[in-house]
N, C-alpha and C positions, 0 to 999 in steps of 0.2 A: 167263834169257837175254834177250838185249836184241838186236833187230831195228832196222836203220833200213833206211827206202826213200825212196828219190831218185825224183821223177816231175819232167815238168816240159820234159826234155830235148828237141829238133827239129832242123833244117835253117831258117834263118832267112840273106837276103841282111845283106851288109855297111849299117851302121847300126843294124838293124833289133835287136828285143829279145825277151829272153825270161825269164819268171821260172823258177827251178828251186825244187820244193819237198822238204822229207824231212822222214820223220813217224817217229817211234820208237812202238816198241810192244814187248811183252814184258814183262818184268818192271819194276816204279815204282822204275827208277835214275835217280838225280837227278845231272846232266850240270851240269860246270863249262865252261871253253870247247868250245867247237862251231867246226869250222870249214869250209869248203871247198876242194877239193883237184881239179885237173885235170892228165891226160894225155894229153900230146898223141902222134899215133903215132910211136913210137921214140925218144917221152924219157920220162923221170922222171916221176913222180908229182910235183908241185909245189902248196905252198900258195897260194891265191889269195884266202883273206879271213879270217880268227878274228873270233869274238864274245863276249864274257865273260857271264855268268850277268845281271849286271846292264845289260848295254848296250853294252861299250866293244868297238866296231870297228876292226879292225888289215885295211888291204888290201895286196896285191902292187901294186910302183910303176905297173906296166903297166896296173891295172886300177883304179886309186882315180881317183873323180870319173865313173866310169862305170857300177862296180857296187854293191850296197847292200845289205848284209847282215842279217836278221835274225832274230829266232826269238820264240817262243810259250812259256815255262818250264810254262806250266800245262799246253798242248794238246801238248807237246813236239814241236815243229816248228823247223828252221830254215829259210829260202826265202834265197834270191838273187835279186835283184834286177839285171838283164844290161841296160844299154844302149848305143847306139851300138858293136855289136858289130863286130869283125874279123876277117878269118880267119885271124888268130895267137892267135883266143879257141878254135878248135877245138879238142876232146878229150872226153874222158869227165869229166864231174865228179863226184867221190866228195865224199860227206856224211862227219864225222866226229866221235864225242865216245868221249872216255876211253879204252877200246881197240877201240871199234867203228868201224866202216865198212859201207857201202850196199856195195852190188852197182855202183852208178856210173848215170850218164844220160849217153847221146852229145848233145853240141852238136856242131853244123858249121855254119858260117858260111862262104856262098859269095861269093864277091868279082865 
């Protein structure tokens, strides 16, 4: 069984930044894309960034040029990288590879 956890998450004002980290652990499954996912209260679970094994980053329009996706294949980590935050960036971010998912980390972003 494969474990991920999301740390990382806060309360941070409008602009201001945060990185989100998640860390896998459990058994040595070796993960194809990875990506991150946020919900915001009373919608959908939405994609917000993918990253391929080898490097290649996909963002949501809303969120390229601000956020910065990446990961560790050896320490199996992937982090986000949040800047110039809004608070239409609030929600829970969930971590995700193959059929797994984290528990999630709340952002909020006060305006």
């Amino acid at each position: 069984q494969v474990q991920l956890v999301e740390s990382g998450g806060g309360l941070v004002q409008t602009g201001g930044s945060l990185r989100l980290s998640c860390a896998a652990s459990g058994s040595p499954f070796r993960f194809g894309v990875m990506g991150w996912y946020r919900q915001a209260p009373g919608k959908q679970r939405d994609l917000v960034a993918t990253i391929s094994r080898g490097g290649d980053a996909h963002y949501e329009d809303s969120v390229a040029g601000r956020f910065t996706i990446s990961r560790d294949n050896i320490k199996r980590t992937l982090d986000l990288e949040m800047r110039d935050l809004k608070p239409e960036d609030t929600g829970v971010y969930y971590c995700h590879g193959a059929t797994f998912w984290g528990q999630g980390t709340q952002v909020t972003v006060s305006s």
